[in-house]
C-alpha positions as CSV (number, residue, x, y, z in Angstrom):
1,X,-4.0,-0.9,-24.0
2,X,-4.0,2.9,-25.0
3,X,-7.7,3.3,-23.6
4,X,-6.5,1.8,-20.0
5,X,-3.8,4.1,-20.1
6,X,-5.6,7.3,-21.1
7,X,-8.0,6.5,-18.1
8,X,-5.3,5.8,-15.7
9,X,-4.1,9.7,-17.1
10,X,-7.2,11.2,-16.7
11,X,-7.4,9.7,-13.2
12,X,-4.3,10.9,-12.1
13,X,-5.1,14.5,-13.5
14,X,-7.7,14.5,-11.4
15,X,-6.0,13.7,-8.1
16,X,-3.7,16.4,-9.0
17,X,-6.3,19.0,-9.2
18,X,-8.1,17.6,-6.3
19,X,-4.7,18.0,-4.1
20,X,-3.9,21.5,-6.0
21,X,-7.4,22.4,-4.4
22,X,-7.0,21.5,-1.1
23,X,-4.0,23.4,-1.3
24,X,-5.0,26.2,-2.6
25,X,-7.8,26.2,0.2
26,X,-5.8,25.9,3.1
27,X,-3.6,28.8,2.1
28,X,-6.8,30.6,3.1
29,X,-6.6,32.4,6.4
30,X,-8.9,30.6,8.4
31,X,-10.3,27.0,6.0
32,X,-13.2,25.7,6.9
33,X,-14.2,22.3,5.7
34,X,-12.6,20.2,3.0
35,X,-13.4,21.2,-0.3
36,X,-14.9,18.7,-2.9
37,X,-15.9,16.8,0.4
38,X,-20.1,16.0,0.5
39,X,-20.1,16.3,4.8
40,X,-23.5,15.2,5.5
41,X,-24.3,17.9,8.3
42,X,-25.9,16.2,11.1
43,X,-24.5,13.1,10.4
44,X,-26.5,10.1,11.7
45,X,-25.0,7.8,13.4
46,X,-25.7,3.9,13.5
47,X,-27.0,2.1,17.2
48,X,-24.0,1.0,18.7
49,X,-22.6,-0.3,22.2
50,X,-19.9,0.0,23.9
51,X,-18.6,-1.8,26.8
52,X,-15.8,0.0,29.3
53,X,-14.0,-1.2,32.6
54,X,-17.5,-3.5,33.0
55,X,-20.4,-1.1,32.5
56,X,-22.4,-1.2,28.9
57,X,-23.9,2.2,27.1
58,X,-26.0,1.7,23.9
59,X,-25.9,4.3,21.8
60,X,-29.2,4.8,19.3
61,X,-30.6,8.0,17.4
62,X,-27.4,9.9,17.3
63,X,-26.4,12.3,15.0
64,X,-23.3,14.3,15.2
65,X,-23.4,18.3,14.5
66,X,-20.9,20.9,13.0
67,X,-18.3,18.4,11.6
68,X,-19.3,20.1,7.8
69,X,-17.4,23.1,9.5
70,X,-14.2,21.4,11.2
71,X,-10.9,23.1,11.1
72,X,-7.7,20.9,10.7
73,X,-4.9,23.2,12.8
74,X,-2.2,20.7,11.8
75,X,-1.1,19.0,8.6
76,X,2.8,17.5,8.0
77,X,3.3,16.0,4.5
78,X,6.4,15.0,2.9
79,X,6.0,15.4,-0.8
80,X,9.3,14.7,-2.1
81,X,7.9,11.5,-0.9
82,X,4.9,11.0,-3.0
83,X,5.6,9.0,-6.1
């Protein structure tokens, strides 16, 4: 079906310019963030427990600061990989 098609193009356009952008932001000198990304900054987390070596914490009300300006200091890709 030519309409499936075209949609499967456009969608792979715009993966393309999504990972040209990413690139094109970590070529920066010092990224911050990921671009395109909505980071909700705090970001709330739900109540949660956690049990280790016998001794239960619950977690509630937590949010979680800063991660809309994170740094990645590492990325390895192969690309001649990627089909």
């Amino acid at each position: 079906d030519t309409t499936e098609l075209e949609q499967l193009a456009e969608g792979e356009r715009q993966i393309g310019d999504q990972i040209r952008a990413i690139l094109k932001h970590y070529q920066q000198d010092d990224p911050i963030g990921l671009p395109g990304a909505d980071v909700p900054d705090p970001m709330s987390i739900p109540q949660l427990s956690q049990t280790i070596t016998g001794v239960t914490m619950h977690f509630s009300d937590t949010n979680v600061y800063g991660l809309s300006k994170f740094r990645i200091t590492n990325i390895h890709s192969e690309l001649s990989q990627m089909q």
